[in-house]
C-alpha positions in Angstrom: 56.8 14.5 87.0 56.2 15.8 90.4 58.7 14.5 93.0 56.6 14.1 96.6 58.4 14.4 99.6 57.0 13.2 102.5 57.7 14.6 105.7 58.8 12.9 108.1 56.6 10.4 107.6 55.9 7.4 104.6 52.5 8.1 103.9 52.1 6.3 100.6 55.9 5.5 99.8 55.6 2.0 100.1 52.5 1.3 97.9 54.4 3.4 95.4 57.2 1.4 95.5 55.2 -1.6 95.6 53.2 -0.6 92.5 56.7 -0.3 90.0 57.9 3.6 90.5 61.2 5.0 92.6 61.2 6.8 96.0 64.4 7.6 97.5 64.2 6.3 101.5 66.8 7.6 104.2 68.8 5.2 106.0 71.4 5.5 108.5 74.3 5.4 106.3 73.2 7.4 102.9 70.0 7.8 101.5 68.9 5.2 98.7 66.8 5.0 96.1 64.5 2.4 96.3 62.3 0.4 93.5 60.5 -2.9 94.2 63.0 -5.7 94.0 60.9 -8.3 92.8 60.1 -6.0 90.1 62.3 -6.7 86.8 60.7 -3.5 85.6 60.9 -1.0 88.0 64.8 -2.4 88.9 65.4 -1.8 85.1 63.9 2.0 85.5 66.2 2.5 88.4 69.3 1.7 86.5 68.3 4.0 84.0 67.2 6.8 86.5 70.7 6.8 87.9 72.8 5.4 85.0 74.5 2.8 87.1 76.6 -0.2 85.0 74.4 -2.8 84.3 77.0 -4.8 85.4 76.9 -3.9 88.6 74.4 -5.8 90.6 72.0 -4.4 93.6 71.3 -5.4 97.2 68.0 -5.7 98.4 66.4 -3.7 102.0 64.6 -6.1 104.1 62.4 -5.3 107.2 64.5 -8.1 109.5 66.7 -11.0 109.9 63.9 -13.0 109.5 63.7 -12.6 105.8 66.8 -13.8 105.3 65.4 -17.7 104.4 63.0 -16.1 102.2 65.5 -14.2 100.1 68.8 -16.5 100.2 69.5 -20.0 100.0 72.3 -22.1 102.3 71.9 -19.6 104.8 75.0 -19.9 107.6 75.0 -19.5 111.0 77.7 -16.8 110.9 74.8 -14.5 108.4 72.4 -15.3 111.2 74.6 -14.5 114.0 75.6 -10.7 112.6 72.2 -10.5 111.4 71.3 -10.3 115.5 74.0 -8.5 116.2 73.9 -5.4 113.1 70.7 -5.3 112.1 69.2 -3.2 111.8 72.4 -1.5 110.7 74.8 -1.0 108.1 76.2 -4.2 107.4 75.0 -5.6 104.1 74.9 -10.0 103.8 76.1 -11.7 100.5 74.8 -14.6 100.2 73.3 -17.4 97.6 70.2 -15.7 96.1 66.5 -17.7 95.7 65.6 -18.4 91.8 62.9 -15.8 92.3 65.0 -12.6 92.7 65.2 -11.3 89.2 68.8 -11.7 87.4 68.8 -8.2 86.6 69.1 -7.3 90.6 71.6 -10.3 90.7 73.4 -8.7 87.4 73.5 -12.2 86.1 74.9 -13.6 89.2 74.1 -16.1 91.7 74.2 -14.1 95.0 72.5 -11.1 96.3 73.4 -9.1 99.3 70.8 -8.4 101.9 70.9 -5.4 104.2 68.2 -4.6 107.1 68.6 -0.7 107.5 68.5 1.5 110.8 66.0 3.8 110.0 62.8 3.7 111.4 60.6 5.3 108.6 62.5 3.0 106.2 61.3 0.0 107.9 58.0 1.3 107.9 57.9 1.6 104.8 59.6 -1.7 103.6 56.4 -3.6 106.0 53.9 -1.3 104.2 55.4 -2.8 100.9 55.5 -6.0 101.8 58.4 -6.2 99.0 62.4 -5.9 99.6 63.7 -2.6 98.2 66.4 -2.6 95.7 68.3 0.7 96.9 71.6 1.5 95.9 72.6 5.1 96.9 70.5 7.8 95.4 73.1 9.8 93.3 73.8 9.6 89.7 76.4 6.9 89.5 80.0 8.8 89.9 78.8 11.2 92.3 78.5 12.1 95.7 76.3 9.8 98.2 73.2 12.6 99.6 72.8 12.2 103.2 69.9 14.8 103.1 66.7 14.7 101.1 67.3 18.0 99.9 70.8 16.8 98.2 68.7 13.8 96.5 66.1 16.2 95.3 69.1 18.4 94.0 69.8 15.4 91.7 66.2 14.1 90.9 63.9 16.3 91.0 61.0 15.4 88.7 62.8 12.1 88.0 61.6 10.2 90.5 58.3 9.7 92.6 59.0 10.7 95.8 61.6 11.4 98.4 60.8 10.4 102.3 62.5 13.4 104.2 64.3 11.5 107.7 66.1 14.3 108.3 70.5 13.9 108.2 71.8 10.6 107.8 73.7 9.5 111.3 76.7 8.2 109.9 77.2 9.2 106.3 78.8 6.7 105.1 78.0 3.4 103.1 77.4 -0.1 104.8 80.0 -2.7 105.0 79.4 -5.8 102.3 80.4 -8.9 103.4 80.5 -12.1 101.1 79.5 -14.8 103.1 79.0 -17.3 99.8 82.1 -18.5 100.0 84.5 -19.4 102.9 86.4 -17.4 103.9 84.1 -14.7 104.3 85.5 -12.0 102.1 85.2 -8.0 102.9 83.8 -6.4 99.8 83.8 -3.0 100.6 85.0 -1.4 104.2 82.2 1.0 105.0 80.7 2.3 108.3 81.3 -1.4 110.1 84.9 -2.5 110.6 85.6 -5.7 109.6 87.3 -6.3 113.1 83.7 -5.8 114.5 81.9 -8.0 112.2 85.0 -11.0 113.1 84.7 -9.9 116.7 80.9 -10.9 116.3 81.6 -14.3 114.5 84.5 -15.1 117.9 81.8 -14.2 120.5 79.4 -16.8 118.9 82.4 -19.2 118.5 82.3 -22.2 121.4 85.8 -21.5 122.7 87.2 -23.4 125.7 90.1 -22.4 127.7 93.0 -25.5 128.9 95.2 -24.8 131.6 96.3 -26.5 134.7 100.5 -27.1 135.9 103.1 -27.3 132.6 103.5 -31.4 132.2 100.3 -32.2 132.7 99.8 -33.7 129.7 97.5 -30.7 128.1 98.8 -31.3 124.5 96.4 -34.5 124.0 93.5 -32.5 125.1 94.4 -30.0 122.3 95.2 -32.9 119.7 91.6 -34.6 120.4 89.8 -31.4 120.2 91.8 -30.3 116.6 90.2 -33.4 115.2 87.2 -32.1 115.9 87.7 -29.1 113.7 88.9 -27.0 116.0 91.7 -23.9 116.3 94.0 -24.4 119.0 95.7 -21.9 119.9 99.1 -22.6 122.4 99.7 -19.5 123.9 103.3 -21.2 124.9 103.9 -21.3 120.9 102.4 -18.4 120.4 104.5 -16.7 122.6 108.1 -17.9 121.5 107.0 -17.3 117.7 106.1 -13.6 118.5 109.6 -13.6 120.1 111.0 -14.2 116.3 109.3 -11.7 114.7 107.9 -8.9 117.2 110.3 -6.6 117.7 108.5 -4.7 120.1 108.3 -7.3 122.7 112.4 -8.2 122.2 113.0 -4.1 123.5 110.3 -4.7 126.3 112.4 -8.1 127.6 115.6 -6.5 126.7 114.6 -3.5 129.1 113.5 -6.1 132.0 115.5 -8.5 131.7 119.0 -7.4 130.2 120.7 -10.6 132.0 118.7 -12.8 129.2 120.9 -10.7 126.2 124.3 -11.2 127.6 125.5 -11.7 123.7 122.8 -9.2 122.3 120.1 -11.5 121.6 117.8 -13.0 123.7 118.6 -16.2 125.9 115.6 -18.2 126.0 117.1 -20.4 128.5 119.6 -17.5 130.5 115.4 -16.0 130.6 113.9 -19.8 132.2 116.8 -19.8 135.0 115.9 -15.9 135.6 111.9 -16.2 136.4 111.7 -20.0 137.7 114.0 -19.3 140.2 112.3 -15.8 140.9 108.3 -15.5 141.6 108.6 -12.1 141.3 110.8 -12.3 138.1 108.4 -14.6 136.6 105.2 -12.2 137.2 107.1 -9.3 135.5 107.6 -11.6 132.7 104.4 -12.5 132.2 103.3 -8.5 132.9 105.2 -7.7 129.9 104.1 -10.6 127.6 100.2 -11.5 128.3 99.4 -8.3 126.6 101.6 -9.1 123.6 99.8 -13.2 123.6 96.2 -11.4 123.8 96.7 -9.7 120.9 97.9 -13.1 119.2 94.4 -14.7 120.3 92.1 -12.2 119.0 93.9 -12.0 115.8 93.7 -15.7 115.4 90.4 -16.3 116.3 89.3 -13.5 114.1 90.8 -15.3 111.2 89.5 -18.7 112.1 86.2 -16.9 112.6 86.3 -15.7 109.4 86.6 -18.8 107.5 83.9 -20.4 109.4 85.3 -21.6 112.4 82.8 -22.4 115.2 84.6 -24.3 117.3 88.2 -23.0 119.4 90.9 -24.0 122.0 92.7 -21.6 124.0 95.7 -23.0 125.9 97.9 -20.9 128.5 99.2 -21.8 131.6 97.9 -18.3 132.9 94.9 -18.5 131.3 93.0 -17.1 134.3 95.5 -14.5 135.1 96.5 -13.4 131.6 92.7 -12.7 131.2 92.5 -15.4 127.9 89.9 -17.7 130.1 87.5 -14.2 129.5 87.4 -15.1 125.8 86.1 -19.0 126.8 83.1 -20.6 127.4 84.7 -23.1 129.7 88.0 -23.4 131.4 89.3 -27.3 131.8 92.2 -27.7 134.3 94.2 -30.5 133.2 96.4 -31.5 136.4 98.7 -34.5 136.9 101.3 -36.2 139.7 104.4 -33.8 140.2 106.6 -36.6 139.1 104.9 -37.7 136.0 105.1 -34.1 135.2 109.0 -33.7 135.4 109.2 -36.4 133.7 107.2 -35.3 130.7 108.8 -31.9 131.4 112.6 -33.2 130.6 111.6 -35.2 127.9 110.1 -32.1 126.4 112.5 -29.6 126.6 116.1 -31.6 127.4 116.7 -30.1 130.9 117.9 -31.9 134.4 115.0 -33.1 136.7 116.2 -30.0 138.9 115.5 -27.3 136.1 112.2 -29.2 135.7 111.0 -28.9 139.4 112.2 -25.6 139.4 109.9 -24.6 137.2 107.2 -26.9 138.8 107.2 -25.2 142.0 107.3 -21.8 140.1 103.6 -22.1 139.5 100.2 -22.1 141.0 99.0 -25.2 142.9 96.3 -27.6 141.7 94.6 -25.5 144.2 94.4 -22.6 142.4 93.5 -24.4 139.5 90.3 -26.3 140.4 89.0 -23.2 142.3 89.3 -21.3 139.3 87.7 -23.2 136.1 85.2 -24.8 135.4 86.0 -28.4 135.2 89.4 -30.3 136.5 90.2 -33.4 134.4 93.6 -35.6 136.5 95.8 -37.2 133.9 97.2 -39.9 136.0 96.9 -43.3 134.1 97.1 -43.8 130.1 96.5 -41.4 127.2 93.1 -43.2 126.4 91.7 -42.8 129.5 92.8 -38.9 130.0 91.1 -38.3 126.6 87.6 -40.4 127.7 87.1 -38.1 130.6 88.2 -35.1 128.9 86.0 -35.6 126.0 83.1 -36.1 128.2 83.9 -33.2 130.1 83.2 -31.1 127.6 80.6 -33.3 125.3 78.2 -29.8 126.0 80.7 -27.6 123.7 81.4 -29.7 121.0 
């Protein structure tokens, strides 16, 4: 058998692929080796061309995301959403494969992973076909991936039916597989895509929405109303004083700012209130040397929520805007109430003195700051049922 190669160009690769026989395609990632995917038959030659495990099922190439209904079934928002953002690219989709893809693609499964590659002859070719391509990298099976069509005609020459020459592969390295069958998306295989891209993709589609406003306000029903709507909320308060039990990084940072809050070796919380509430410049070092330390928090537990198919997010800080959290939300609700109902919830909250509550009352920005600053302002100033009616409605949009 002669092995074509096309130059630089596809010529007739796709019709051959269409018609039953193997061409190996170039991609950005590795170059593949490509037989017609609907075509029990020519998927069963390819296995046999490269002596990959039967066991071992394929992916199929499509042209674009919008192939993904015609492939897969129970499609999610989340494949959609890195479909837009990775394809084309190296970033293959599991997902719950159509009755028509044959089971020897599927190995006898129920899924099949769908990958749109960045590589512009490729595409060509897959539109000329007008079929997906099953490709798995076009080595023997236990060998090196080629990145060049010389290195796939070093392995099948006269094997196969042609080779479409796209010159060096970019990147060189596989694409990453993600499972998104099952909840919470799984990571199959780390390749040229790191999985903290592909969860940083599922956050930025995620409807997040920043709280903040004065400490007593009342913020915490806000949170509880939106956490029945499936919601993460994330209390960067919380988050902050459990980081303080097991980052031992941020306990040397305080330690070296604030030695007067480790009078017995260990931190103070409360020696650390009476030092920043009583000092504005004290309390902006503090937060200078945690907000990075809280951000870091956030993103890894959005990321997480992302990943098991969390849509929907609450961010609550009292610096939100300052820390740079209210960056990460769609919307920022100030939640703002009477300085006396305030205290009040304040001492009831922590068990201080009305005087350590005003303190730290006074220590922060005015409702002034916080209205000019977000995007809505909710006043908590009669009963919890009436708070939560015009917060809800605030914020009907985003839910």
């Amino acid at each position: 058998m002669e092995t074509i190669v096309f130059d630089r160009c596809t010529g007739t690769a796709g019709e051959i692929i269409r018609a039953g026989d193997l061409v190996a395609v170039p991609t950005e990632t590795v170059y593949g080796l490509a037989a017609n995917g609907m075509d029990a038959d020519a998927v069963e030659k390819l296995y046999e061309v490269k002596g990959r495990p039967a066991v071992k099922p394929l992916s199929l190439m499509v042209s674009s995301a919008e192939e993904l209904e015609q492939y897969a079934n129970s499609v999610p928002q989340a494949a959609r959403v890195l479909a837009e953002r990775f394809w084309p690219g190296p970033l293959t989709l599991v997902l719950p494969a159509k009755e028509e893809i044959p089971a020897i693609v599927r190995a006898g499964g129920s899924t099949i992973g769908l990958r749109c590659p960045d590589h512009p002859l490729t595409l060509q070719a897959l539109r000329e076909a007008g079929v997906p391509f099953a490709a798995p990298s076009a080595n023997p099976s236990g060998e090196p991936s080629p990145k060049t069509a010389e290195e796939v005609l070093a392995y099948f020459r006269g094997k196969i039916d042609g080779v479409i020459d796209g010159g060096p592969c970019t990147l060189g390295k596989e694409s990453t597989i993600l499972d998104l069958s099952c909840e919470p998306y799984r990571v199959l295989r780390i390749g040229a895509l790191s999985p903290d891209a592909v969860a940083d993709a599922l956050v930025d589609a995620m409807h997040i929405i920043g709280i903040t406003g004065t400490t007593g306000s009342g913020k915490s029903s806000a949170l509880e109303a939106l956490q029945e709507r499936g919601a993460l909320v994330i209390d960067c308060d919380k988050a902050y004083h459990e980081l303080l039990q097991i980052s031992e990084e941020l306990l040397v940072q305080l330690r070296e700012h604030f030695p007067g809050a480790f009078a017995r070796g260990e931190l103070d919380r409360k020696a650390l209130g009476r030092i920043v509430f009583s000092d504005a410049a004290a309390l902006e070092e503090l937060n200078a040397v945690t907000h990075g330390f809280v951000q870091q928090e956030i993103q890894r537990r959005l990321r997480q929520h992302a990943m098991a198919g969390g849509r929907l997010a609450a961010i609550d800080a009292v610096e939100l805007i300052s820390s740079g959290a209210a960056d990460l939300c769609d919307v920022t609700v100030a939640v703002l109430a009477p300085e006396e109902q305030r205290a009040e919830r304040i001492m009831a909250r922590d068990g201080i003195s009305h005087a350590d509550a005003m303190r730290r009352i006074r220590a922060q920005k005015s409702d002034d700051y916080y209205r000019e600053n977000c995007t809505f302002t909710v006043i908590n100033d009669g009963s919890r049922e009436e708070f939560l009616s015009a917060f809800i409605n605030t914020i009907r949009e985003e839910l």
